[in-house]
C-alpha positions, 0 to 999 in steps of 0.5 A: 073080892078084888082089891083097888089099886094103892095110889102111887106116891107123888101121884095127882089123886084128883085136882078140881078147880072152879072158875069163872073161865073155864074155858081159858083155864082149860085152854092154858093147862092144855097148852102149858101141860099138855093135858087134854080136855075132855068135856062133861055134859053139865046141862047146857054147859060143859065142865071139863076132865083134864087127861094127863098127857102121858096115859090119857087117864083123867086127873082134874076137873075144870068147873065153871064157877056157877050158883052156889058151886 
């Protein structure tokens, strides 16, 4: 059995935001941070994962702000 890997210290783990626009959330960290997005099929709509520019690896969620989320 494997062991998964410790998270490095001063390391984002995860970061979710939702809000009512987030397509100009996702447009502003892309464009301020270099972070790229990379769209999830919500049916009908897409959230976003935000890569980090320097490994590509997916960081942070952006979500649209809908029903009871």
């Amino acid at each position: 059995m494997s062991e998964e890997p410790k998270p490095q210290t001063g390391r984002i783990g995860w970061f979710d935001l939702t809000v009512p626009d987030a397509d100009r959330v996702r447009d502003f960290y892309a464009a301020v941070g270099g972070w790229k997005p990379e769209p999830v099929e919500m049916g009908g709509y897409a959230d976003y994962n935000m890569a980090l520019p320097e490994t590509g690896e997916a960081a942070a969620g952006v979500c649209h702000q809908r029903g009871v989320n």
